[in-house]
FIKOLZA-1660 file (N, C-alpha, C; in steps of 0.1 Angstrom, whole numbers, plus 5000, padded with zeros to 4 digits):
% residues 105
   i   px   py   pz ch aa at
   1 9080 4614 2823  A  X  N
   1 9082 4628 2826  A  X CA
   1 9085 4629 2841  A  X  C
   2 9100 4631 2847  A  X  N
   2 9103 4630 2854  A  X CA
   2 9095 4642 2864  A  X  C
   3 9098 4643 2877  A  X  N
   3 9089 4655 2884  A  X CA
   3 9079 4662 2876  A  X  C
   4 9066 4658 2870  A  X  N
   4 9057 4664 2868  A  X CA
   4 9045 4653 2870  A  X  C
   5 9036 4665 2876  A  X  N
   5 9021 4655 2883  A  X CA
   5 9018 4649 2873  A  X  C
   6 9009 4637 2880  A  X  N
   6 9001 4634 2869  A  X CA
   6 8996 4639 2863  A  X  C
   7 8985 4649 2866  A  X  N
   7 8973 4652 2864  A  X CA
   7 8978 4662 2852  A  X  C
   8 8993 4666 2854  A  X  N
   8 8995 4673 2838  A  X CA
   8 8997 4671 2833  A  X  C
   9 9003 4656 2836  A  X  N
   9 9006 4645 2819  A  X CA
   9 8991 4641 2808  A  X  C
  10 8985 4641 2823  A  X  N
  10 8973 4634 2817  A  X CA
  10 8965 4646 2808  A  X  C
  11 8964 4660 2814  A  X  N
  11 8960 4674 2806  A  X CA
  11 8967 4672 2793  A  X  C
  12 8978 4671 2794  A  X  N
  12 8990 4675 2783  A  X CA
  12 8983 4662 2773  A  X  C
  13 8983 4651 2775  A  X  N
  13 8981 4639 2767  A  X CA
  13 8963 4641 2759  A  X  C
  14 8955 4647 2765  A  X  N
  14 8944 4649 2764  A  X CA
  14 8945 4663 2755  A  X  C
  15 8950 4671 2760  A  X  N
  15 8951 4683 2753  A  X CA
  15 8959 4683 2735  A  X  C
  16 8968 4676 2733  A  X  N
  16 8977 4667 2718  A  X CA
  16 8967 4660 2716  A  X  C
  17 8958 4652 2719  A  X  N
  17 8949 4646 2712  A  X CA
  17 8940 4655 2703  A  X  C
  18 8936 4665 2712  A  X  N
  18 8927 4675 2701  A  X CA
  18 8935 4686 2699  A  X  C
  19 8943 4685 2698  A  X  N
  19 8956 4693 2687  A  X CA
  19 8956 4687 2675  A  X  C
  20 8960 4675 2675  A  X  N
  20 8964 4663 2667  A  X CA
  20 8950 4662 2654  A  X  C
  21 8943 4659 2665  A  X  N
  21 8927 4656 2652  A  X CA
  21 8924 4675 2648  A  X  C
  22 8926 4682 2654  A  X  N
  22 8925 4695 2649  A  X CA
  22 8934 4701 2636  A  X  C
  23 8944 4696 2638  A  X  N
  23 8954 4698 2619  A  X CA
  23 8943 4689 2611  A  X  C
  24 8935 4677 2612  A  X  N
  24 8933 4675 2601  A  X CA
  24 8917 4674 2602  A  X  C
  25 8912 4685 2608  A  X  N
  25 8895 4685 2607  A  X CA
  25 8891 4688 2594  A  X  C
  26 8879 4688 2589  A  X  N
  26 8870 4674 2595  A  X CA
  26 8872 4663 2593  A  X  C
  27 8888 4659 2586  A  X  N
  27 8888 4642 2585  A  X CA
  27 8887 4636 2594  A  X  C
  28 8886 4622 2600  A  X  N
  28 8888 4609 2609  A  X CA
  28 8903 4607 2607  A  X  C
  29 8912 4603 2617  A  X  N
  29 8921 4597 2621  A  X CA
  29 8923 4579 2627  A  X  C
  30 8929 4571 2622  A  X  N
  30 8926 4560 2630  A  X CA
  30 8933 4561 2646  A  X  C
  31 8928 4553 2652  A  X  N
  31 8933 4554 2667  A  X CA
  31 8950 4553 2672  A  X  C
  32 8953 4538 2658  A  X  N
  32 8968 4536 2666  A  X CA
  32 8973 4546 2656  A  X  C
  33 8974 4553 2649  A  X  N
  33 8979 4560 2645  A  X CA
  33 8984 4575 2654  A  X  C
  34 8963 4580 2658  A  X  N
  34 8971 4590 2665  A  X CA
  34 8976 4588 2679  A  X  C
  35 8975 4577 2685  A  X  N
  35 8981 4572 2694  A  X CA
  35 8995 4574 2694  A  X  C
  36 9002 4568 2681  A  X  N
  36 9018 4573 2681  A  X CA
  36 9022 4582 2679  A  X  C
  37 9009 4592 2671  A  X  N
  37 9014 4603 2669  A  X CA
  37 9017 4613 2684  A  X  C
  38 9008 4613 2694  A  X  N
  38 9006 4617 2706  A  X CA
  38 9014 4613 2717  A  X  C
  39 9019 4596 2713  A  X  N
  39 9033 4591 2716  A  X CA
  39 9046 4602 2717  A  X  C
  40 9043 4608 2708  A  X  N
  40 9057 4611 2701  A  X CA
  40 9064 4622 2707  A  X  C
  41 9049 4627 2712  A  X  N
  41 9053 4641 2723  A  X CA
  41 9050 4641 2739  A  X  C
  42 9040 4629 2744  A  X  N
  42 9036 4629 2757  A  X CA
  42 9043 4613 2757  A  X  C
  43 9060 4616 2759  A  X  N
  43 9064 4601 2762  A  X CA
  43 9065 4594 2775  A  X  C
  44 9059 4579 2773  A  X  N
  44 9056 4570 2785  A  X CA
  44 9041 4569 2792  A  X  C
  45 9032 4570 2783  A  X  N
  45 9017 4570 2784  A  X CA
  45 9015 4553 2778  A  X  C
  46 9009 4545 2785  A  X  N
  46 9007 4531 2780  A  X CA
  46 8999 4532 2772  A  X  C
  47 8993 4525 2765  A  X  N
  47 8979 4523 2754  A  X CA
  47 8967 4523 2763  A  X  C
  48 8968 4516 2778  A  X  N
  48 8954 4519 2785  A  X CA
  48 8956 4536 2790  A  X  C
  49 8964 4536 2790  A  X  N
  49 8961 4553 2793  A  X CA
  49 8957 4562 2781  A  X  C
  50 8958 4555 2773  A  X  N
  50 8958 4564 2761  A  X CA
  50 8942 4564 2759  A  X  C
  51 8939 4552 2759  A  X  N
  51 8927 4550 2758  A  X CA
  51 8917 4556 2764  A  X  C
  52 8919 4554 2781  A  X  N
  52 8910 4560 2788  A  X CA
  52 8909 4577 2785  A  X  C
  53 8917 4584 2784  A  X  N
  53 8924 4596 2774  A  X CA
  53 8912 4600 2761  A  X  C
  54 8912 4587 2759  A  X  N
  54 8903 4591 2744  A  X CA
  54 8888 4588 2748  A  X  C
  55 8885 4583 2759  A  X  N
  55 8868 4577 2764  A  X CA
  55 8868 4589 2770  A  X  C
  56 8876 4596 2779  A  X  N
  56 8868 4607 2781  A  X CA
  56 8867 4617 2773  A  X  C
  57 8879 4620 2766  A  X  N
  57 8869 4630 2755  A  X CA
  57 8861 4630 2746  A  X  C
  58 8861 4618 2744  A  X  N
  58 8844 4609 2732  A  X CA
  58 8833 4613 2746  A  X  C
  59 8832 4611 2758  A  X  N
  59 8829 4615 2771  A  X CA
  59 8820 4625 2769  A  X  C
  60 8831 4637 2770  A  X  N
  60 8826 4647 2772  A  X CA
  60 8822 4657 2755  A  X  C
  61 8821 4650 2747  A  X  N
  61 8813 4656 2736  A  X CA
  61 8829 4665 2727  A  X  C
  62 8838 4661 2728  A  X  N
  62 8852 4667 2722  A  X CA
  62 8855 4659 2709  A  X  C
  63 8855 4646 2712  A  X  N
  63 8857 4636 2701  A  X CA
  63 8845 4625 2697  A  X  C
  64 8842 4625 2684  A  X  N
  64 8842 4614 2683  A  X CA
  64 8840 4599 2670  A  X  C
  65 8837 4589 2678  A  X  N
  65 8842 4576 2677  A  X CA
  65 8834 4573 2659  A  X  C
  66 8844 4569 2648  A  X  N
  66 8839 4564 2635  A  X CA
  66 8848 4554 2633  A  X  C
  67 8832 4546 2625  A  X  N
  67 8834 4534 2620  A  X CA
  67 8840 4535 2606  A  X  C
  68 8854 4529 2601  A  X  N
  68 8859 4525 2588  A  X CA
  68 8846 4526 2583  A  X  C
  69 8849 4527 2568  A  X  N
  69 8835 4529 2561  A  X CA
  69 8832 4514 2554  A  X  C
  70 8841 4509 2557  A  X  N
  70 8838 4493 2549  A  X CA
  70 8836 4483 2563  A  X  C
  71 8835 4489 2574  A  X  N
  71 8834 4478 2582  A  X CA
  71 8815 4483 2592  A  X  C
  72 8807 4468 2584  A  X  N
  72 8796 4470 2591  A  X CA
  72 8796 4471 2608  A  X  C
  73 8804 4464 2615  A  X  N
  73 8804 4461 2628  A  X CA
  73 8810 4473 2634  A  X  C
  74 8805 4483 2632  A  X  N
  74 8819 4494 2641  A  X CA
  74 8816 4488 2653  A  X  C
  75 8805 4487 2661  A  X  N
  75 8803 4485 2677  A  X CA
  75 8817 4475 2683  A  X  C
  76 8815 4465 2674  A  X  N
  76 8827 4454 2681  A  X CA
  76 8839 4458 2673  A  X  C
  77 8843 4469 2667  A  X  N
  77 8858 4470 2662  A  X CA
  77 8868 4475 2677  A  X  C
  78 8879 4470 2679  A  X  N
  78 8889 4474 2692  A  X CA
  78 8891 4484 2685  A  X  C
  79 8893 4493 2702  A  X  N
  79 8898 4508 2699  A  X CA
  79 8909 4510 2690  A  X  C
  80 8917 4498 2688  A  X  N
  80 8932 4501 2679  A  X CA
  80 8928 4503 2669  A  X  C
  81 8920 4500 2659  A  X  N
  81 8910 4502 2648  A  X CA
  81 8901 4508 2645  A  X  C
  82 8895 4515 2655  A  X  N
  82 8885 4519 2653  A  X CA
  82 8892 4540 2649  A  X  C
  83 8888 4549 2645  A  X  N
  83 8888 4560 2635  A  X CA
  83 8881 4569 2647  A  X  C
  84 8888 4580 2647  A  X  N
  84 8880 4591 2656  A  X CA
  84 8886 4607 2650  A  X  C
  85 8871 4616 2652  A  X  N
  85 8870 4626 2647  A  X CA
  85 8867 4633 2659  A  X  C
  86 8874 4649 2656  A  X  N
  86 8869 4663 2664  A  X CA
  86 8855 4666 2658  A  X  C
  87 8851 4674 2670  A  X  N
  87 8839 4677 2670  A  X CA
  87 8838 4689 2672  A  X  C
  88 8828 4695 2669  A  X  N
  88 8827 4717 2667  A  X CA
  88 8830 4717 2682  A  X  C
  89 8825 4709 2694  A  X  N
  89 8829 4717 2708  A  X CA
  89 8845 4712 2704  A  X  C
  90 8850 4698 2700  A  X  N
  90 8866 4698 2705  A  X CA
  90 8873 4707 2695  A  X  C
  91 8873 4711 2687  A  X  N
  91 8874 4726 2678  A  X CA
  91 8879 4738 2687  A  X  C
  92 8868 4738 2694  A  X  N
  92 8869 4751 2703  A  X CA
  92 8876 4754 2715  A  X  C
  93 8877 4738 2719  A  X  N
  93 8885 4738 2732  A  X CA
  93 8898 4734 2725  A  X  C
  94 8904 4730 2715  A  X  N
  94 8919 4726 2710  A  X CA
  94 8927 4745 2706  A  X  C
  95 8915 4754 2700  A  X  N
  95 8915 4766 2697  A  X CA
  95 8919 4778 2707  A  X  C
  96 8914 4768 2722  A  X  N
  96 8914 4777 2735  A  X CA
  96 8905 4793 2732  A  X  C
  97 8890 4789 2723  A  X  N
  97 8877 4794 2724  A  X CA
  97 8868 4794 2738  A  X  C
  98 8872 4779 2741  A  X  N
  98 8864 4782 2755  A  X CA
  98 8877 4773 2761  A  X  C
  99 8877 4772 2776  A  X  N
  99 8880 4766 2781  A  X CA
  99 8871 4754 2792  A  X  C
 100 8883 4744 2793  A  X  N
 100 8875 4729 2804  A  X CA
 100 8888 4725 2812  A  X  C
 101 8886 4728 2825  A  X  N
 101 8892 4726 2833  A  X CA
 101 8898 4719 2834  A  X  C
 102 8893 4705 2834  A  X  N
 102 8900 4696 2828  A  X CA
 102 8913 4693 2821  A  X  C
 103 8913 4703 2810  A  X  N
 103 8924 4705 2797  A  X CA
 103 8932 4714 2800  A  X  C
 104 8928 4728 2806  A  X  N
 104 8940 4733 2809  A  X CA
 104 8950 4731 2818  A  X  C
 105 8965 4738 2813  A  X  N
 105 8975 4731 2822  A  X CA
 105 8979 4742 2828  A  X  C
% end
């Protein structure tokens, strides 16, 4: 994204994430999935940015982190595998109920 700050890619990228898991609450989504899906609109975001993208909102209580239901080990599953869900606060801030500084652009 030619001339635009970081810090709005990084809103914009953060903000499609709980857009994304918000069409399909209360299911789980896997990671590389919504990763491409989030691809698709915030283009030229690496996987470590995606990532860090998704630790802070597991972070700050927006998302979060589930284990496949047939895999005992979630702790050691890689983020590419590993399933994440919205949460009633990321509900409300994908809804623009409340606002986080952070997220708006």
């Amino acid at each position: 994204m030619p001339d635009v700050p970081a810090s709005h890619v990084i809103k914009l990228a953060r903000r499609e994430i709980l857009v994304t898991l918000k069409s399909i609450y209360p299911s789980a989504l896997p990671v590389e999935v919504l990763s491409r899906a989030v691809g698709t609109i915030v283009v030229g975001r690496e996987w470590d940015d995606f990532r860090a993208d998704l630790i802070y909102l597991c972070e700050k209580g927006y998302v979060q982190p589930r284990a496949h239901p047939d895999d005992p080990n979630a702790s050691k599953v890689p983020w590419k595998r590993r399933w994440v869900r919205l949460t009633p606060a990321g509900v409300e801030v994908a809804d623009s109920c409340i606002t986080d500084p952070a997220l708006d652009l």
